[in-house]
C-alpha positions as CSV (number, residue, x, y, z in Angstrom):
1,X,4.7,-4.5,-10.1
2,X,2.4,-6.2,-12.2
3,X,2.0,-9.1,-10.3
4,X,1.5,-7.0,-7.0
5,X,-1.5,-5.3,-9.0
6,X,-3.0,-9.5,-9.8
7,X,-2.5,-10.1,-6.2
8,X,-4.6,-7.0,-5.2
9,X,-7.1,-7.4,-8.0
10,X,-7.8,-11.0,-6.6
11,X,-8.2,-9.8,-3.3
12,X,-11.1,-7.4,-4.3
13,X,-12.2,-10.2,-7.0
14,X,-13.2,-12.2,-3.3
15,X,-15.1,-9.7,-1.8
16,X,-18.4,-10.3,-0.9
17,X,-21.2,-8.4,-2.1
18,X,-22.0,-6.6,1.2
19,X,-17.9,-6.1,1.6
20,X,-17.5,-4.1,-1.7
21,X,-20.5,-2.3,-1.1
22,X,-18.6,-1.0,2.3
23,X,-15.7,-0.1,0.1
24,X,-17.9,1.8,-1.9
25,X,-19.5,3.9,1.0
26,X,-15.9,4.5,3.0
27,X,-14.5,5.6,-0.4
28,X,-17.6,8.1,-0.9
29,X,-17.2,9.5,2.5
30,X,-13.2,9.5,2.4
31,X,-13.1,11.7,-0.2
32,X,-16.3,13.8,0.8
33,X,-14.2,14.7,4.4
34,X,-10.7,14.0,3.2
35,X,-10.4,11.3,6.0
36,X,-10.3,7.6,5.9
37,X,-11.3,6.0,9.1
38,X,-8.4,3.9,10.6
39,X,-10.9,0.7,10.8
40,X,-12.0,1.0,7.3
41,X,-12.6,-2.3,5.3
42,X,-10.3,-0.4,3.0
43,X,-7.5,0.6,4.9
44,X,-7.6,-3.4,6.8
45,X,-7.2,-4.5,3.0
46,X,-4.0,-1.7,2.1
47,X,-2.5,-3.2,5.1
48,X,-3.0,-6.9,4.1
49,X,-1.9,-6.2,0.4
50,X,1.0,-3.8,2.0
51,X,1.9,-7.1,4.4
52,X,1.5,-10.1,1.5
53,X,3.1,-8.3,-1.0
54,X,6.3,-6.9,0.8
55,X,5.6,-3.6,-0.6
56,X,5.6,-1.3,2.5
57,X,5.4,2.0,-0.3
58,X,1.9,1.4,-1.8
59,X,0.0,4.5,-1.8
60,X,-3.1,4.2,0.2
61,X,-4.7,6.5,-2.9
62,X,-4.2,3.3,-5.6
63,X,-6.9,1.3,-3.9
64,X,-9.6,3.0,-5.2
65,X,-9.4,2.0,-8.5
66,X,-9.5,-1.5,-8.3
67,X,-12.3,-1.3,-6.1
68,X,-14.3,0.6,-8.6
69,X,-13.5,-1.3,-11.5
70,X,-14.7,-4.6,-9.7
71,X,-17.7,-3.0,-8.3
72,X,-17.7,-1.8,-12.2
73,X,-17.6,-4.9,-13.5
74,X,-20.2,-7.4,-11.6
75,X,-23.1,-4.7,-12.7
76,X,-21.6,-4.6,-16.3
77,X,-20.2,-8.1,-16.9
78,X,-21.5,-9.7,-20.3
């Protein structure tokens, strides 16, 4: 599992600015309304970690945190 949760941390690691900044805003409205929009940039990147990592079972829910901590992390890094 751990190395499933690297493989998704580098995948948000090479987000572009303007990408994680769309994660941020569909994450804000998903859970404002409850609803996730089918072709949200973060549902495209559950279903390409789902694919890569051959784990079907990932909640949808999980992505949000790593997400927020890289978002997190280029405004705080020292």
């Amino acid at each position: 599992m751990r190395d499933e949760i690297k493989m998704l941390e580098n995948m948000i690691t090479n987000l572009s600015e303007a990408e994680l900044e769309k994660c941020f805003e569909e994450i804000l409205e998903w859970r404002k309304t409850g609803v996730l929009s089918e072709d949200s940039l973060v549902r495209r990147l559950w279903n390409q970690f789902k694919e890569e990592s051959g784990n079907k079972a990932f909640p949808i829910y999980l992505m949000s945190e790593p997400i927020f901590y890289e978002i997190a992390y280029r405004h705080y890094k020292v």
